[in-house]
Structure formats: structure tokens, C-alpha cells
C-alpha positions, -999 to 999 in steps of 0.1 A, spaced: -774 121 -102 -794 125 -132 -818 95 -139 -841 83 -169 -875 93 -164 -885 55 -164 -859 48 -138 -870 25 -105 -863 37 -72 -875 7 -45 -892 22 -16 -870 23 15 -837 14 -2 -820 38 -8 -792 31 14 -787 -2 -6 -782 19 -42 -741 15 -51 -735 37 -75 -752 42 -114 -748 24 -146 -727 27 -170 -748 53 -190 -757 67 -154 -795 69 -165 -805 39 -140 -798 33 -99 -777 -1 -95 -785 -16 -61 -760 -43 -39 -779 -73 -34 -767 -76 1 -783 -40 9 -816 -49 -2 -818 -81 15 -806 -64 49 -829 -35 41 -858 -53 40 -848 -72 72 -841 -42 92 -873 -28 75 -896 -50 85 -888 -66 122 -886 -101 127 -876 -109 93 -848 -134 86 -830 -135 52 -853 -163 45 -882 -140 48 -860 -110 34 -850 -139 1 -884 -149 -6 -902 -114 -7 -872 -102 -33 -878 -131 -55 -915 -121 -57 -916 -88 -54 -879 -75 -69 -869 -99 -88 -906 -107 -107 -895 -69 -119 -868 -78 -145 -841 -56 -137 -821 -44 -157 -844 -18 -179 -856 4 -150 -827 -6 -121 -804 -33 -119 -790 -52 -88 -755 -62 -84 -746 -93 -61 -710 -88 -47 -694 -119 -29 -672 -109 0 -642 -127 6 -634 -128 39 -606 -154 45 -579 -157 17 -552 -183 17 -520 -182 3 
């Protein structure tokens, strides 16, 4: 995988990178992953704790230029 110079790689979480966008310069990261990376990362954290540390800490970085982070919703029960 060949990345932009530029390009963000978040400490610890690498497990939670998906795959590369569509130009394949920058990592794109499951939402899910990072929240239950930072929970498995840091012991005793809830996703409350694991929520409120993205926001501040991810999210204040404006994705999209350097990394961007996909949130996926699971389905688990369809009807019909």
C-alpha cells in the first residue's frame, strides 16, 4: 500500500484501517475499529470513554485530507 506522504496513521490502530481510498493515497478506518481499539487499548474504558476521546482527539482532526473514517451500521436482524 502506497500512501501520500501527508497521510495519517493513528497510533495503535492499525487493526481498525478497512481498506484505502479511492485514489489509494490515504488509510480509511471503520469507526467501529477505532472505538473498540481504543477500549481494548486503554483498560477500563467504556464506549463512552472510547466516544468522547474520538470526538476530541480524532474527530477535532478533520478527516478526510490526511485519513478518513467510515461508519458501517450492521444489520443484524432482517425481517421479511
Amino acid at each position: 500500500m502506497m500512501l501520500r506522504d501527508d497521510a495519517l496513521l493513528l497510533e495503535d490502530l492499525d487493526h481498525a484501517i478497512i481498506g484505502v481510498d479511492e485514489e489509494g493515497e490515504v488509510p480509511v478506518y471503520s469507526f467501529e475499529g477505532i472505538l473498540e481499539g481504543l477500549q481494548a487499548n486503554n483498560h477500563g474504558w467504556d464506549r463512552l470513554d472510547a466516544l468522547e476521546w474520538y470526538d476530541y482527539n480524532i474527530a477535532s482532526l478533520l478527516p478526510g485530507k490526511q485519513f478518513r473514517v467510515v461508519v458501517l451500521e450492521v444489520i443484524d436482524d432482517i425481517e421479511g
